[in-house]
N, C-alpha and C positions, 0 to 999 in steps of 0.2 A: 405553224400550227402549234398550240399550247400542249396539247392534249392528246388521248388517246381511247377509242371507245373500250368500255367496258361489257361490251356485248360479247358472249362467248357459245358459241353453238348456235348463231343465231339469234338466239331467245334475245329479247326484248328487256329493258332494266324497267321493272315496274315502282321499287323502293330502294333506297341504300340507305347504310347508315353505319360511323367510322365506329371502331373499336376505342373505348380509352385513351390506349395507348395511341393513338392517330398512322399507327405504322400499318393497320388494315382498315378493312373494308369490308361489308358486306354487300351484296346485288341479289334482287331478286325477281324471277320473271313470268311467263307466260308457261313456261315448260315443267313446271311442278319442283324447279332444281332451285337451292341458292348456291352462289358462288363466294368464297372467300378469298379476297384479292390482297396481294402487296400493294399499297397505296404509293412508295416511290417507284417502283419496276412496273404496277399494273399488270402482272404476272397471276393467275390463277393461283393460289396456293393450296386450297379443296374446294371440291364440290360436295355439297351436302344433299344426298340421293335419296328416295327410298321411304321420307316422312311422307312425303301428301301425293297422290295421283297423278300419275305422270300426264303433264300436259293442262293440271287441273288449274294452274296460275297459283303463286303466292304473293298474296297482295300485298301482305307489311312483313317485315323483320324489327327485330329490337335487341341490343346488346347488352348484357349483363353487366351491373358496374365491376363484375370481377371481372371481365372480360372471358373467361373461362368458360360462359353458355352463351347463347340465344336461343330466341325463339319466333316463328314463322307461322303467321294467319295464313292459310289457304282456301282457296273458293269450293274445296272438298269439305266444308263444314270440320277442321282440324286444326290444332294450332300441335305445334311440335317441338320440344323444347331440345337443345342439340348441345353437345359438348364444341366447340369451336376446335383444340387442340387433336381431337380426332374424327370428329365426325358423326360420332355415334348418336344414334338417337337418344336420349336420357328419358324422355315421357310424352307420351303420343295422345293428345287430349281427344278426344272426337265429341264435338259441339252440338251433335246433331240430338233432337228432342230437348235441348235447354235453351239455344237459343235461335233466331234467326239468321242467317247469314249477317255475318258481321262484315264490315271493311274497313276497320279500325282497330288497331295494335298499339299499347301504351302499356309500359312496363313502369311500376307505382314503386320511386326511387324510396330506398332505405329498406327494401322490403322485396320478399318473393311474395309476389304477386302482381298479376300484368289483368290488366283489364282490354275485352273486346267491347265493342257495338257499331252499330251504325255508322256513325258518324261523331258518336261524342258530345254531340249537342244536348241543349237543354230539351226533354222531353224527349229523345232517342232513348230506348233500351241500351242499359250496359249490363256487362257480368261480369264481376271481378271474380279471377281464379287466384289459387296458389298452387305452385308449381308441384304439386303431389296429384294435379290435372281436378282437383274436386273445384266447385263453384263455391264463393265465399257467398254472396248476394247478388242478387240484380236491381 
């Protein structure tokens, strides 16, 4: 066997996505948590609690090029932007009355600012934020 699941609680991995530095990981699931993993040990190193509805799913994560935040789309109409190094929430966006449920997370390199929408496609709704949680455009 190569490998090792990254399933912790149960919960289901719905996204990941490595850190920079390639020595973590992030996982996200059905139970409203994400997990921050040691990519050689596959050891839990935090769980990140508390932003979206417990149980609501988080469909996407994205990592900072500092490596120092992310940020998580949940099916709670929220994206929640998290200190990686402690955990903390830093800014808790709530989507609801701007946009529709989104199931798409893209963080727009060079730049604070990550865009949601549908699906990204040509003629889907997007809305680009910046990370002070306001909407730049749709």
């Amino acid at each position: 066997r190569h490998g090792r699941d990254l399933r912790s609680a149960g919960d289901n991995v719905i996204d990941v996505k490595f850190f920079p530095d390639g020595e973590r990981l992030v996982t996200t699931g059905l139970q409203g948590r994400a997990f921050i993993w040691s990519a050689s040990s596959r050891r839990v190193l935090r769980v990140l609690r508390g932003g979206h509805e417990e149980g609501s799913g988080i469909l996407s994560v994205e990592v900072f090029a500092d490596g120092e935040r992310l940020v998580t789309l949940g099916l709670d109409l929220r994206t929640v932007i998290w200190s990686a190094p402690t955990g903390k929430i830093l800014r808790d966006v709530d989507m609801r009355g701007v946009c529709q449920q989104p199931f798409v997370l893209k963080l727009l390199p060079g730049h604070d600012r990550f865009v949601t929408g549908v699906s990204l496609t040509v003629g889907d709704p997007a809305v680009v934020w910046d990370i002070s949680g306001d909407w730049v455009h749709s």
